[in-house]
N, C-alpha and C positions, 0 to 999 in steps of 0.2 A: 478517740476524739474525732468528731463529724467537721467536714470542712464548713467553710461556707455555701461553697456550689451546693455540697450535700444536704447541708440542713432546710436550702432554699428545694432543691429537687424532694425531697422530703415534706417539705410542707406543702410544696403543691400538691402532693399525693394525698394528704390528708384531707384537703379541701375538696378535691375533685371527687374523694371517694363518698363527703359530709354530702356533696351538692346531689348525689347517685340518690343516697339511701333515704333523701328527702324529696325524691320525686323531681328535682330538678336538671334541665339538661343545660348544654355549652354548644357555642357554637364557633368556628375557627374565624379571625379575623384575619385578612393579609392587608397588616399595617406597614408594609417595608415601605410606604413611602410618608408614613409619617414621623413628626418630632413624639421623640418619649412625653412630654407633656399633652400630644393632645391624643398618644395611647391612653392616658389616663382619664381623659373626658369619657371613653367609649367604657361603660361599667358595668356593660356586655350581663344585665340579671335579667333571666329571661324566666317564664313561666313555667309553673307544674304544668306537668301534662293534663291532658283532661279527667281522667280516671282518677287522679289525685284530688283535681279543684272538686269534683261530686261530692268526698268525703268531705270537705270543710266545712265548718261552720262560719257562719256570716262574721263574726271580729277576724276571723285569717283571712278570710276573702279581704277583708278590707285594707288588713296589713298588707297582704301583699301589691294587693293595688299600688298601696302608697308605694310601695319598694321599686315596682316595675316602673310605673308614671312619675316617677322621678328620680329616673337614670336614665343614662342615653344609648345608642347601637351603633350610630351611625355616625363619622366626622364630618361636620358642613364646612370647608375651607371659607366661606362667603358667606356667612348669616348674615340677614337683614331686617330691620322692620318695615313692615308696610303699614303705615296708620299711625294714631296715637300709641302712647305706654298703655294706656285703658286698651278694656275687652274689646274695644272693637277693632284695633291695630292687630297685626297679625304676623308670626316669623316664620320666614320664609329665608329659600336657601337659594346662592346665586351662584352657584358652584357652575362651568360652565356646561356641563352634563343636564341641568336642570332649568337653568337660568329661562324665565321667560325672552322671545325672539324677538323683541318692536315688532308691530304694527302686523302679527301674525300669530301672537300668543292668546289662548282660546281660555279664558276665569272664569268657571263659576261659584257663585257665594249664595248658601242657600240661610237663611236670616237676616233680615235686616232691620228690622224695626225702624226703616227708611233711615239709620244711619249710615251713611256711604263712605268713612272714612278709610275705609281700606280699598273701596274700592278706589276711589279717588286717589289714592296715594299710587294706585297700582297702574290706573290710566296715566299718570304724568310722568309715571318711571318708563314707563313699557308701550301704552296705546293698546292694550287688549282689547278684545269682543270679550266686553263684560256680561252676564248673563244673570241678574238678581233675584232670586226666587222668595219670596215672601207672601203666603196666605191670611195673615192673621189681619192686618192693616188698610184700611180703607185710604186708597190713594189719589190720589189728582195727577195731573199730567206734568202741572207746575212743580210739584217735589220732587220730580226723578230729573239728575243731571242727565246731558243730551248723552255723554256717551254709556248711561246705563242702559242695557235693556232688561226692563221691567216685566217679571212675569208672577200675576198675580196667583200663585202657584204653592204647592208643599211637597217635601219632600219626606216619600216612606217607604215601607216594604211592601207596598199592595197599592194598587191604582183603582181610590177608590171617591168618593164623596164624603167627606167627614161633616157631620151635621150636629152644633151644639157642642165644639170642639171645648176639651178643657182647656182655659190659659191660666200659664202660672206666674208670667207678670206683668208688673202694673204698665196700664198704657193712657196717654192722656189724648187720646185717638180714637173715633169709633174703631169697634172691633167688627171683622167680615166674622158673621154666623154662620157661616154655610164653605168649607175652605174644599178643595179640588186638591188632592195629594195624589202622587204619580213616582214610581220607581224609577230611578235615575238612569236605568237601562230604556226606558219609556222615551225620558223628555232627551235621552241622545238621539234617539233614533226620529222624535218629533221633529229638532232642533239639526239632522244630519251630522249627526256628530260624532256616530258610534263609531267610525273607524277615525276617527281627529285622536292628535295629543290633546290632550287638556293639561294646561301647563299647573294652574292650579285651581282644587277643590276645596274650597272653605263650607266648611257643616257646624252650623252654630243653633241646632232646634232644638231648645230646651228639654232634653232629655228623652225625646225621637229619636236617638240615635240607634240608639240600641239594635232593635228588628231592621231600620232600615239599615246598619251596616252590614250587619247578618246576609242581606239582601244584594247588596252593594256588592260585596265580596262573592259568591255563589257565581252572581250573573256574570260573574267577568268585565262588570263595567268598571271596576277600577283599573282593566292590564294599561289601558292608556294615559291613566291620570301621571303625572309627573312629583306633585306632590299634593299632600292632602293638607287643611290644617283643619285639627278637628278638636271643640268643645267637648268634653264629656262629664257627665255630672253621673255621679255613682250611687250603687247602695241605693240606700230609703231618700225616695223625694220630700222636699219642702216646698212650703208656702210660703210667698209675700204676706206678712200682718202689716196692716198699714195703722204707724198709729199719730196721727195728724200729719208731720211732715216728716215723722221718719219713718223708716219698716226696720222691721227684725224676721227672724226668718223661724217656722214651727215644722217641725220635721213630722210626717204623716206616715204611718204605715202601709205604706203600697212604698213598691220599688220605683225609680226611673224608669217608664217604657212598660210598668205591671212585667217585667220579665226577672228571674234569679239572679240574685247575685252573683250567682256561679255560671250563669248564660251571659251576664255582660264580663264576666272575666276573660269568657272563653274567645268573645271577640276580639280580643287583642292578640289571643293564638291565631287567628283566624286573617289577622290583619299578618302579623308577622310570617306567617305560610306563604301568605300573596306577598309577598316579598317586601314589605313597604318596615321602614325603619326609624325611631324617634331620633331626631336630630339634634331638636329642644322643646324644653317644657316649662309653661308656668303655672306652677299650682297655686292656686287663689286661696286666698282664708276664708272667702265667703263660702259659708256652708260645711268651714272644716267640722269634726268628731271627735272626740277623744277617745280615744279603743286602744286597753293595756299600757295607760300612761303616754301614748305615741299619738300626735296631732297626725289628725288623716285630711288632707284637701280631698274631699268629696268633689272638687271643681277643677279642670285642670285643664289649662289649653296647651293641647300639642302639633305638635308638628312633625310630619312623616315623611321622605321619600323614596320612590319609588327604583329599589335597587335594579330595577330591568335597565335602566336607564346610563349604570354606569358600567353594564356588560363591555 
């Protein structure tokens, strides 16, 4: 007759041996200075390797998404929102490791669809050098608050001139034809920043994420960010139908970003190597899937920090 200890030392063998033989790896946490309860937040599922994700077909890629993008790695002692509950508020961590400095903490938020609710929320907590990047929007001087700075700008993985950009939604704004996108390694070194903390990085471009995180990560321009919050929409993109006053959404064959499913997977390996870790996450219904009976939020906003920071 097996003890307890035993059956418990036992079952962890089982599972550790299940997570090997399916391509999955562990990684160690030193929680001695957490409560058992908020070991339980950290659900520590981390990704197949790359050589595994190639074999998959597009319904596992998706499963897993959902698995990783809605579990957590990291304990935020100090979650906050900055902004509304709606998409454009944003959770952010105020642990003091992280915590933006008043009147010295460096935001950039690249989308805005001239909604500044986060930014705003983040000026009256903090006083940052707010930095607003949005190409899509034809703007006036009178819509940007005095402490935005406004750069009529996009962000990608190539500095280039995008001409006859696609947009995937509605806006009741003329639209700029012609947008200016520049790699974030670019607009630091434009903006003097490369060697700056940047306390946080909000990326909210309709499914540009993709290449340019690829991009992001490579150059080194995230070793300074502190924390990220980042949009990502997965798999197969959709379209706004607009039908009088309401839309519904028609999923189109091309991916997010024309890149694989198994390429935007691997960003997330790529994100967790660089050290950055999900804190919290909300997965949106808008645009979920159903693949194998299991709801998949195709939309998810997360939020990441940067573990250099708690060395």
């Amino acid at each position: 007759m097996l003890s307890p200890k035993e059956i418990l030392i036992l079952t962890c063998g089982i599972v550790v041996m299940c997570l090997i033989i399916l391509g999955y790896h562990t990684e160690s946490f030193s929680n001695s200075t957490l409560c058992p309860d908020q070991v339980q937040q950290i659900k520590n599922y981390l990704l197949p390797t790359d050589d595994v994700i190639d074999k998959m077909d597009n319904d596992s890629i998706y499963l897993v998404f959902e698995q990783y993008t809605t579990s957590t790695q990291f304990y935020c002692g100090a979650p906050s929102r900055l902004g509304p509950d709606s998409g454009s508020g944003k959770n952010v961590c105020l642990d003091k490791q992280v915590k933006p400095v008043s009147s010295s903490c460096i935001v950039y938020s690249f989308g805005s669809k001239l909604d500044f609710a986060f930014e705003t929320a983040t000026w009256n907590s903090f006083k940052c050098q707010i930095h607003t990047f949005d190409p899509s929007i034809a703007v006036d001087s009178k819509d940007i608050p005095y402490y935005i700075n406004y750069h009529l700008l996009g962000l990608s993985g190539r500095d280039f001139i995008q001409e006859q950009p696609e947009v995937w939604r509605q806006h009741d704004r003329p639209l700029e034809r012609v947008w200016r996108m520049q790699r974030l390694s670019t607009i630091l070194k434009q903006l003097s920043h490369t060697d700056k903390e940047i306390d946080i990085l909000k990326i909210d471009i309709e499914g540009f994420e993709w290449e340019t995180m690829s991009d992001i990560i490579q150059s080194g321009a995230l070793k300074n960010v502190k924390q990220l919050c980042l949009e990502v929409h997965f798999g197969f993109s959709y379209k706004h139908v607009v039908h009088g006053k309401s839309i519904t959404l028609r999923f189109t064959s091309n991916t997010w970003g024309n890149v694989t499913m198994a390429y935007q997977l691997k960003v997330f390996s790529q994100l967790y190597k660089a050290g950055f870790r999900i804190f919290m996450y909300d997965a949106l219904d808008w645009g979920s899937r159903h693949i194998k009976g299991k709801t998949i939020h195709t939309l998810n906003e997360l939020s990441l920090i940067n573990l250099k920071f708690y060395d």
